[in-house]
VOPAGU-2260 file (C-alpha; in pm, 1 decimal, decimal comma):
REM VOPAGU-2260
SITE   aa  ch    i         X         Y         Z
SITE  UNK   A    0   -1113,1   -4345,6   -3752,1
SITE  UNK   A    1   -1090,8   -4329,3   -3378,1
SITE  UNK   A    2   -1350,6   -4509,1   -3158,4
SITE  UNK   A    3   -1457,8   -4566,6   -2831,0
SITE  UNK   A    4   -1516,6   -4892,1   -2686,0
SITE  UNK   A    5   -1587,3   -5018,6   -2296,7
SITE  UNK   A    6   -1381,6   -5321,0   -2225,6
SITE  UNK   A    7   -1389,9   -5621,9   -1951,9
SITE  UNK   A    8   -1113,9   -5487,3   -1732,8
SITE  UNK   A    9   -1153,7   -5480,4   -1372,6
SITE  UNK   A   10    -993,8   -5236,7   -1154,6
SITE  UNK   A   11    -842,6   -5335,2    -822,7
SITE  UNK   A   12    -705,4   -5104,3    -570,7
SITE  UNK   A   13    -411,2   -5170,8    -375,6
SITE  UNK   A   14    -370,7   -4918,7     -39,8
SITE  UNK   A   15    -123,0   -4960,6     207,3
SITE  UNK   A   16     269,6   -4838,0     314,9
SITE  UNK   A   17     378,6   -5174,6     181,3
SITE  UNK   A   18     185,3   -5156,3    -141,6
SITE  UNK   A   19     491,6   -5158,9    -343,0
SITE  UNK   A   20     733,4   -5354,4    -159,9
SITE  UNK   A   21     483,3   -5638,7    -188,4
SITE  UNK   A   22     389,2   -5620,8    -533,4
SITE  UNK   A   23     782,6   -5572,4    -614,7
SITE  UNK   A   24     823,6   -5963,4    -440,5
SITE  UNK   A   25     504,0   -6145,8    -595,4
SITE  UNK   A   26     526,4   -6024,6    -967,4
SITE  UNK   A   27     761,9   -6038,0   -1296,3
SITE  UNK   A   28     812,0   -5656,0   -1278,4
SITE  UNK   A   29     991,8   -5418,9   -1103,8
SITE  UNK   A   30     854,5   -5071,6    -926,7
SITE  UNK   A   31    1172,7   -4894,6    -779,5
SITE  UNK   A   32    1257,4   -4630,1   -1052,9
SITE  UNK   A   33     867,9   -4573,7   -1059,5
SITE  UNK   A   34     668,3   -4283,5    -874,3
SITE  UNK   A   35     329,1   -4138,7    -901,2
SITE  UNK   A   36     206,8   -4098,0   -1262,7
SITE  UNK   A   37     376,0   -4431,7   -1422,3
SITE  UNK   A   38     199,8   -4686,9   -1617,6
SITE  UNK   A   39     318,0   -5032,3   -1648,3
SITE  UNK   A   40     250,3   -5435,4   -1675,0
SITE  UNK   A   41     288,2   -5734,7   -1495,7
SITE  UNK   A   42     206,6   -6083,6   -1428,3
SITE  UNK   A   43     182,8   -6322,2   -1160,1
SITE  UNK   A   44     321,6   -6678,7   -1240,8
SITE  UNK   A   45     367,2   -7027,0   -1111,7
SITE  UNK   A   46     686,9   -7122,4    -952,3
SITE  UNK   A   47     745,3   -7312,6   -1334,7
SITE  UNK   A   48     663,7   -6991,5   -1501,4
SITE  UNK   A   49     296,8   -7020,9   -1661,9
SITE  UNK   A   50      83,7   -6724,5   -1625,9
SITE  UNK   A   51    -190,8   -6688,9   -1335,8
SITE  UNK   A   52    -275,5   -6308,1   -1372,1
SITE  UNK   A   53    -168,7   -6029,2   -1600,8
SITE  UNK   A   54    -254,8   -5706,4   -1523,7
SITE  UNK   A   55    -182,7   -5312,8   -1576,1
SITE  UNK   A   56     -23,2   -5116,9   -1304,2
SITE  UNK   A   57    -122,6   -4739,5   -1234,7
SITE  UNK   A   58      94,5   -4595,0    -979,7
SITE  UNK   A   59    -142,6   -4306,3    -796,0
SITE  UNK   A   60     -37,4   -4080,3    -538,0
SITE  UNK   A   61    -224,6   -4279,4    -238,2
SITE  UNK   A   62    -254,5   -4627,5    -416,6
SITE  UNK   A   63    -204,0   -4838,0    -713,1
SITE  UNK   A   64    -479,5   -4934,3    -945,7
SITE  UNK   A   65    -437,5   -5267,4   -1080,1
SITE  UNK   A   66    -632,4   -5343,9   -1427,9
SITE  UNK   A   67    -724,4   -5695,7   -1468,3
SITE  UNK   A   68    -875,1   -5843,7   -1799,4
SITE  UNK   A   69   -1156,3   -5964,5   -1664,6
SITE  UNK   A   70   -1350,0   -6055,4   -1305,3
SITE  UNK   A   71   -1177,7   -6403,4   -1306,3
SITE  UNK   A   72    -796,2   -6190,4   -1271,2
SITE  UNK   A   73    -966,1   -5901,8   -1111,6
SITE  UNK   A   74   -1100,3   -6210,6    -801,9
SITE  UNK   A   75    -722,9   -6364,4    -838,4
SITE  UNK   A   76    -592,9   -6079,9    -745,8
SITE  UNK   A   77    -806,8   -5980,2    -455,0
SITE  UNK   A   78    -785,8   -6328,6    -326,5
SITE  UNK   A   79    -492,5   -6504,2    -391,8
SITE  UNK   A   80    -185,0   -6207,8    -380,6
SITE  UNK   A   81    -489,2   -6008,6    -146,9
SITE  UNK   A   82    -458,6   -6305,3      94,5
SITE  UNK   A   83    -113,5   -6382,9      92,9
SITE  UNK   A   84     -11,8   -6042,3     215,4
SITE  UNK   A   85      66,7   -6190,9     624,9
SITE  UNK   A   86     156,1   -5905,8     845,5
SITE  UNK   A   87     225,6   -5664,1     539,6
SITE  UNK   A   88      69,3   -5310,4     506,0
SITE  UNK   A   89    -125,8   -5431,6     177,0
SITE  UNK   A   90    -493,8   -5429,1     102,7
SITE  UNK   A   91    -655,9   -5511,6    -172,6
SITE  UNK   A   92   -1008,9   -5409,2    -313,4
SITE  UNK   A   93   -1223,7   -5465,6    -600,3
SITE  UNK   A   94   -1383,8   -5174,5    -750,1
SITE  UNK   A   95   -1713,9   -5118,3    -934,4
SITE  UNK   A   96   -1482,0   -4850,1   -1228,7
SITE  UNK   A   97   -1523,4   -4977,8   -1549,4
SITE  UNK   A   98   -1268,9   -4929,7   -1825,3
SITE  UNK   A   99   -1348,8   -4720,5   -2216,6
SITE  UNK   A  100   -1092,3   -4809,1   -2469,8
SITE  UNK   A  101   -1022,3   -4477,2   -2689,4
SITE  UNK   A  102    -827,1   -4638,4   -3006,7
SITE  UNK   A  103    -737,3   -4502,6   -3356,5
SITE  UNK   A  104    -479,5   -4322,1   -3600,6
SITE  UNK   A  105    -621,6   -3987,4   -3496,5
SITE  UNK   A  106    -666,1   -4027,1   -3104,6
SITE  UNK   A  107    -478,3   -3772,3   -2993,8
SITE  UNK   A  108    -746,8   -3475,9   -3198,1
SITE  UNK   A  109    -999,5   -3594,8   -2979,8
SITE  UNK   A  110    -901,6   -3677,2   -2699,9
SITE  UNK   A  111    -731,2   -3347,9   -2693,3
SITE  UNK   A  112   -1043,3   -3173,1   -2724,4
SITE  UNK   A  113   -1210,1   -3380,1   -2467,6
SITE  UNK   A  114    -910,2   -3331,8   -2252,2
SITE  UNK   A  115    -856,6   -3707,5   -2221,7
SITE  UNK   A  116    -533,7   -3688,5   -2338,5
SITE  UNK   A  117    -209,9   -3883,2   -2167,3
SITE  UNK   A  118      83,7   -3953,1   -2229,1
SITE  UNK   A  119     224,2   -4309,7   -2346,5
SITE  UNK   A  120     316,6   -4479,1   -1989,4
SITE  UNK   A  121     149,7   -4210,1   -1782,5
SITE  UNK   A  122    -203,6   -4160,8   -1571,5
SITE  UNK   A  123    -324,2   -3841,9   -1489,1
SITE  UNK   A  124    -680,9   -3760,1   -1292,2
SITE  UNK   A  125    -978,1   -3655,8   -1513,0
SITE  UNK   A  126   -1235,8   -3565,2   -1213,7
SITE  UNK   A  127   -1368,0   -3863,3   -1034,2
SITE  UNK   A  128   -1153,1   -4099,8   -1327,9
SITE  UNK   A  129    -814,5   -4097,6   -1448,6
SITE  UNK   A  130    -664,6   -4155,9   -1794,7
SITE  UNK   A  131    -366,5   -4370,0   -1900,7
SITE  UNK   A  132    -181,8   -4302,4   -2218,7
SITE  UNK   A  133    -159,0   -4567,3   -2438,9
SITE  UNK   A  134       4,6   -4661,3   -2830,6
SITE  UNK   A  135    -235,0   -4535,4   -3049,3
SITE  UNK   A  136    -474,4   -4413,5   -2704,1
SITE  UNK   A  137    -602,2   -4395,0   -2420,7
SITE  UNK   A  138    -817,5   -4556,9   -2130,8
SITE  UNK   A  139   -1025,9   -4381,0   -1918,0
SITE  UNK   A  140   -1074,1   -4539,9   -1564,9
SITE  UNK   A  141   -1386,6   -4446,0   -1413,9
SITE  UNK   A  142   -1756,8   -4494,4   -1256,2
SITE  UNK   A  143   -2016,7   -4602,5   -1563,2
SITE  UNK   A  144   -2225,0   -4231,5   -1545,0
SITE  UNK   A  145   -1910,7   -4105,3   -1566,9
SITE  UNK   A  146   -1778,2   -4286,2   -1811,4
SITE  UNK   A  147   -2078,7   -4265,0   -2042,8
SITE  UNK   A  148   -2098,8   -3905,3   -2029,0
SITE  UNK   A  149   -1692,7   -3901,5   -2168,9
SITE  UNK   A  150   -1833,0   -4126,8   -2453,9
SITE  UNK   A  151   -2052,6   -3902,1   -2585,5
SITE  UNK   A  152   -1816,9   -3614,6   -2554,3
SITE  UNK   A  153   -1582,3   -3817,1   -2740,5
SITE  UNK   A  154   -1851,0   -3917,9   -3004,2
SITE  UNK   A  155   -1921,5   -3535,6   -3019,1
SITE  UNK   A  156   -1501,6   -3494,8   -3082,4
SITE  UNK   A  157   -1562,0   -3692,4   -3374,3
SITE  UNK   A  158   -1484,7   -4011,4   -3274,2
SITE  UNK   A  159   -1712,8   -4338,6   -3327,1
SITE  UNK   A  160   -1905,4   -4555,2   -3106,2
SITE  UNK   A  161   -1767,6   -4904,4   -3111,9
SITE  UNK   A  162   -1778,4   -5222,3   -2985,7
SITE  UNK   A  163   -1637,3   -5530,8   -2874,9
SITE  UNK   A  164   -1530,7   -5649,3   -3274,4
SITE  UNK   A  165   -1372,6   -5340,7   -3276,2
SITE  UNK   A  166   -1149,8   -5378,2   -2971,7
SITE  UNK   A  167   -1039,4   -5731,7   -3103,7
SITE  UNK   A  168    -935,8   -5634,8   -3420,2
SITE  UNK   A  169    -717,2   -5336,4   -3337,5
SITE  UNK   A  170    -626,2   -5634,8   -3102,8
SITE  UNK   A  171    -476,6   -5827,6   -3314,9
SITE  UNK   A  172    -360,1   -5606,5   -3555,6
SITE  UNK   A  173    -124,8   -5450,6   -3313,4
SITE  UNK   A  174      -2,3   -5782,5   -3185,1
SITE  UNK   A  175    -159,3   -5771,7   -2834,3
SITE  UNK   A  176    -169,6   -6123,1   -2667,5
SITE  UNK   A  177    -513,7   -6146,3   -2468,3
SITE  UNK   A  178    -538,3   -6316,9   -2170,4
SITE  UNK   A  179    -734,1   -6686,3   -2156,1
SITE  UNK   A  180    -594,5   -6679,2   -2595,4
SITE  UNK   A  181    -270,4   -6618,7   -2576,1
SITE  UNK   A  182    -151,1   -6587,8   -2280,4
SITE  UNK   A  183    -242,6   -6918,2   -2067,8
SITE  UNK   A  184     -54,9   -7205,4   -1949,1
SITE  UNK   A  185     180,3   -7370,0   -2024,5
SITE  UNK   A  186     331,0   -7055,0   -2251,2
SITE  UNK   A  187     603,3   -6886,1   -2097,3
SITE  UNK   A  188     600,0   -6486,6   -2077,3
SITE  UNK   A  189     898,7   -6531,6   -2355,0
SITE  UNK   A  190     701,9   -6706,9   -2613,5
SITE  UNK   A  191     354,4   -6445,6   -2565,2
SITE  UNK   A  192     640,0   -6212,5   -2616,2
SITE  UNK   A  193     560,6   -6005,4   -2294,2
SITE  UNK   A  194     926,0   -5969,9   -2186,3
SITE  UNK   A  195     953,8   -5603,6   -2273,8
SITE  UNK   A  196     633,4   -5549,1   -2154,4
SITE  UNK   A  197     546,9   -5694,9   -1840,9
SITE  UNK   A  198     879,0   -5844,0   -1694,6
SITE  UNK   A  199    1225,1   -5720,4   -1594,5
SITE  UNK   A  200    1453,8   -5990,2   -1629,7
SITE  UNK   A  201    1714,1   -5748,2   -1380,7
SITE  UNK   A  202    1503,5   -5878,6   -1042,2
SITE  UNK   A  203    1477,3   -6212,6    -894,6
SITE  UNK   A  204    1318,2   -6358,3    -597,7
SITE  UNK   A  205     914,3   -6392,7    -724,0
SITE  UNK   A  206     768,0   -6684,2    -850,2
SITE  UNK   A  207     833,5   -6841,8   -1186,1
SITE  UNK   A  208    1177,4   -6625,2   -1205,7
SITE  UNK   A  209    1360,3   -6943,0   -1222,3
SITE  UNK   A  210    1177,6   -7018,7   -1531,2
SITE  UNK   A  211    1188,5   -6722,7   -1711,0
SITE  UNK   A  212    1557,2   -6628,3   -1644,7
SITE  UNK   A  213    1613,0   -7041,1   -1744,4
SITE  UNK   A  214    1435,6   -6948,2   -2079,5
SITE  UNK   A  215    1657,0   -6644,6   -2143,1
SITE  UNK   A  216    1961,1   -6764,3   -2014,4
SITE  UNK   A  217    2004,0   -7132,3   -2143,8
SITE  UNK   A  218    1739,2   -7213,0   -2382,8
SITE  UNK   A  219    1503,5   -7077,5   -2684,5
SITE  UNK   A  220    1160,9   -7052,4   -2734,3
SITE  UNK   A  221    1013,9   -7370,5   -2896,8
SITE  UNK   A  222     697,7   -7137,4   -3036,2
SITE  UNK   A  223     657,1   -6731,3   -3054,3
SITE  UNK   A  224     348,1   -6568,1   -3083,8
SITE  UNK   A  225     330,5   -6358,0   -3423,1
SITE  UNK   A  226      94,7   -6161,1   -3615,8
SITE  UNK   A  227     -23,4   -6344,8   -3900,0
SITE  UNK   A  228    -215,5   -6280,5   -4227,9
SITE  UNK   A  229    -393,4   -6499,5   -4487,5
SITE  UNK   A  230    -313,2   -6442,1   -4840,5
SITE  UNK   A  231    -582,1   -6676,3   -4994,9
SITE  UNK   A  232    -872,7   -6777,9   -4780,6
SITE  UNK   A  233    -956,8   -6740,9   -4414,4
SITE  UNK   A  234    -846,4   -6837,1   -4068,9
SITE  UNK   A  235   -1042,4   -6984,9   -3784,5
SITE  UNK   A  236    -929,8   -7006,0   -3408,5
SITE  UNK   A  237    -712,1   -7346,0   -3396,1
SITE  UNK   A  238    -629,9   -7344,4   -3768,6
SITE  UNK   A  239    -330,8   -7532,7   -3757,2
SITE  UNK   A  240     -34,5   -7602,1   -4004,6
SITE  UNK   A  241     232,2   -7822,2   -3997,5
SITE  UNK   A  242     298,2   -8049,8   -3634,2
SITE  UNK   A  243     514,2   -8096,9   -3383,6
SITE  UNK   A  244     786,5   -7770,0   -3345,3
SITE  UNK   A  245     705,9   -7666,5   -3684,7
SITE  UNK   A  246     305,9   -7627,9   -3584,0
SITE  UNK   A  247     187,1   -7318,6   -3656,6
SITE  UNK   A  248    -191,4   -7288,7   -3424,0
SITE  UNK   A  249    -414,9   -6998,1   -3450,4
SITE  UNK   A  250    -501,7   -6784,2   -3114,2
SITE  UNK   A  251    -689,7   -6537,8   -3197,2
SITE  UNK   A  252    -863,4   -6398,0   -3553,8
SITE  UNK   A  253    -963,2   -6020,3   -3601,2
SITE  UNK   A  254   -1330,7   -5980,6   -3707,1
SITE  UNK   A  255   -1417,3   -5938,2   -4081,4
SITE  UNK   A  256   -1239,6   -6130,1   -4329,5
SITE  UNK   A  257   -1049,9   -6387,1   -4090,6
SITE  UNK   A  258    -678,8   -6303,8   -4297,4
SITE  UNK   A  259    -551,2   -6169,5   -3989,8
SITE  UNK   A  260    -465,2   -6347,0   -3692,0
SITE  UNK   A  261    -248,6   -6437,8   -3387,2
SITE  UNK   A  262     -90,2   -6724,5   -3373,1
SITE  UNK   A  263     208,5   -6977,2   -3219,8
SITE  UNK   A  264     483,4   -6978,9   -3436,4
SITE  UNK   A  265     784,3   -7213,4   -3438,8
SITE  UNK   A  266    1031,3   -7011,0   -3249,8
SITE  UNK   A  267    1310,7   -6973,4   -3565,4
SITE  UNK   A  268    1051,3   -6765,1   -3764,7
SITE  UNK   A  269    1106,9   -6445,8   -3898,7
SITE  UNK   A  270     847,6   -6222,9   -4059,5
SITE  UNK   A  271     804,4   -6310,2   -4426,8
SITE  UNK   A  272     799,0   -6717,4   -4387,2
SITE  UNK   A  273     505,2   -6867,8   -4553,5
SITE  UNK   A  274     309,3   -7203,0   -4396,1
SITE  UNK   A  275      49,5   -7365,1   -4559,0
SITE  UNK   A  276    -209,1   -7621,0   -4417,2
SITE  UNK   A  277    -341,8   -7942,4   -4612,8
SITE  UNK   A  278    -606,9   -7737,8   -4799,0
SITE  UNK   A  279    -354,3   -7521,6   -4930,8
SITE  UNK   A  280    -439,7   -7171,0   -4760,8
SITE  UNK   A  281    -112,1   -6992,8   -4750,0
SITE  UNK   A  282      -0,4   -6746,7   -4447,5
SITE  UNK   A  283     258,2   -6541,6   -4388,8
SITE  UNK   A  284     447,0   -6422,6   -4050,0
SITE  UNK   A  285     411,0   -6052,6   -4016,3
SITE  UNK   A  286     590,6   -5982,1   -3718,5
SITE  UNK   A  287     660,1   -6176,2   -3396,1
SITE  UNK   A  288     524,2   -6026,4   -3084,0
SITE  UNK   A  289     774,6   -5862,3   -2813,9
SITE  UNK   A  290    1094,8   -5942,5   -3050,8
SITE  UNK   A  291    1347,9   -5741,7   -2877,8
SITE  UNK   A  292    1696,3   -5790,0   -2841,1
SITE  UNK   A  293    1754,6   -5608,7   -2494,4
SITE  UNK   A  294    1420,0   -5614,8   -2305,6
SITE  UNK   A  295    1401,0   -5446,0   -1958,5
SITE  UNK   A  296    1689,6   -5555,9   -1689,5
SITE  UNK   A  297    1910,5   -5760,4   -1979,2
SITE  UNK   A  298    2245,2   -5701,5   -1970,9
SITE  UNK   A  299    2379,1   -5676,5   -2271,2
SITE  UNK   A  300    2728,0   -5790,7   -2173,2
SITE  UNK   A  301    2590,8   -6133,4   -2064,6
SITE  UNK   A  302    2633,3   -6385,9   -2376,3
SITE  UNK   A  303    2298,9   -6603,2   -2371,3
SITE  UNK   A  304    2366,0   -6953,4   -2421,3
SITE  UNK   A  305    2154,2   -6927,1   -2754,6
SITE  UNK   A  306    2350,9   -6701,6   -2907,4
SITE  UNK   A  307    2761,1   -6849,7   -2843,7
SITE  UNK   A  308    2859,7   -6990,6   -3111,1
SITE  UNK   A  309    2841,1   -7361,7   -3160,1
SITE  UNK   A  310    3222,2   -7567,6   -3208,9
């Protein structure tokens, strides 16, 4: 069942005739085939590659709306890339919009007759908010009044009132790396598996590239994060199996019966191997998180060092 759900995102606005340009040179992803209406994600990394924001992009007509995961991000943001700008055309502004979460198999019924629909990797205005289309739904960006009076339409749609349980375990089960769990330092974007997400490995020139394109290019991931489930017992946060490049550590657990979870994988696993801690509770890799072949800006006729074949 579909439900509705407001989340910690911040939004952040950028204004400016160098809005673009700027965020094109400070961030993993690239803007130039993009105009008015696009959706998509980025991060902002040290010069050795570790993560020090993630955040959604929403290209509007007049600015771009930056969604951070929280107020620590959403104060990164307006401080460190907002004061780093120089003589640029680039400000940047917190905002007091909050951020509802509309998740479920049968999204699209209601927010179709809420007309909240979107979609996948588009916004579109809804009054004083706009909407951004989403896998499996939507989020609607927006002042709280507003906001709340969308919620009960929604309800009214059919949809259910949920919370923040409900958010983490759709979470989870879809694979999602959250920010301060997964994705934190020293993990590369490679091993959260945000490379077809939130980087385009075809531009250079911002911080961290180095490391990323090193990763890519020359070397393999040590760990990848996965979606993992329990088939006897339960699983904590830092549940750990095995040590050393074999470790297997859980990130994150969805809430109810603890057999699903995120967690760092060694980096040859493939969905279907089993680990199994000292106490015997047995898990199984469901799927590793952003495994894809070809993510944006690879070029397919490059061999990666990983994958010539050894003498």
């Amino acid at each position: 069942m579909t439900f509705v759900a407001r989340t910690a995102q911040r939004r952040v606005d950028v204004t400016g005739s160098d809005r673009i340009s700027y965020l094109e040179d400070v961030t993993t992803q690239t803007f130039d085939d993009l105009s008015a209406g696009s959706v998509t994600s980025s991060l902002y990394l040290d010069p050795h590659g570790a993560p020090l924001a993630m955040f959604d992009v929403a290209l509007l007509a007049d600015r771009v709306a930056l969604l951070a995961p929280d107020q620590d991000v959403a104060t990164t943001l307006v401080e460190v890339l907002g004061g780093r700008t120089f003589l640029l055309d680039a400000s940047f502004e917190l905002t007091d919009d909050e951020v509802l979460a509309v998740r479920g198999g049968d999204t699209e019924a209601v927010t179709s007759a809420t007309n909240l629909s979107a979609r996948v990797g588009t916004v579109r205005p809804a009054g004083d908010a706009f909407v951004i289309g989403r896998q499996n739904g939507v989020d609607v960006v927006g002042p709280k009044g507003l906001l709340d009076d969308f919620t009960a339409a929604l309800v009214d749609a059919g949809a259910r009132e949920g919370d923040a349980d409900d958010l983490d375990a759709w979470r989870v089960a879809a694979g999602v790396p959250e920010w301060g769990s997964e994705v934190t330092a020293p993990h590369l974007p490679e091993e959260v598996g945000l490379l077809p997400t939130h980087v385009h490995l075809g531009k250079g020139c911002y911080p961290g590239q180095e490391a990323v394109a090193r990763m890519w290019m020359l070397g393999r991931p040590r760990r990848r994060l996965a979606v993992i489930e329990a088939r006897d017992g339960g699983l904590d946060v830092g549940w750990q199996a095995g040590s050393g490049r074999k470790a297997v550590t859980v990130t994150s657990v969805a809430p109810g019966d603890g057999k699903v979870a995120l967690a760092f994988v060694p980096g040859d696993a493939s969905p279907g191997d089993g680990f199994d801690d000292d106490q015997g509770t047995h898990v199984e890799v469901v799927r590793i998180v952003g495994a894809d072949a070809n993510p944006p800006g690879h070029d397919p006729a490059v061999t990666q060092r990983r994958n010539k074949p050894r003498d």
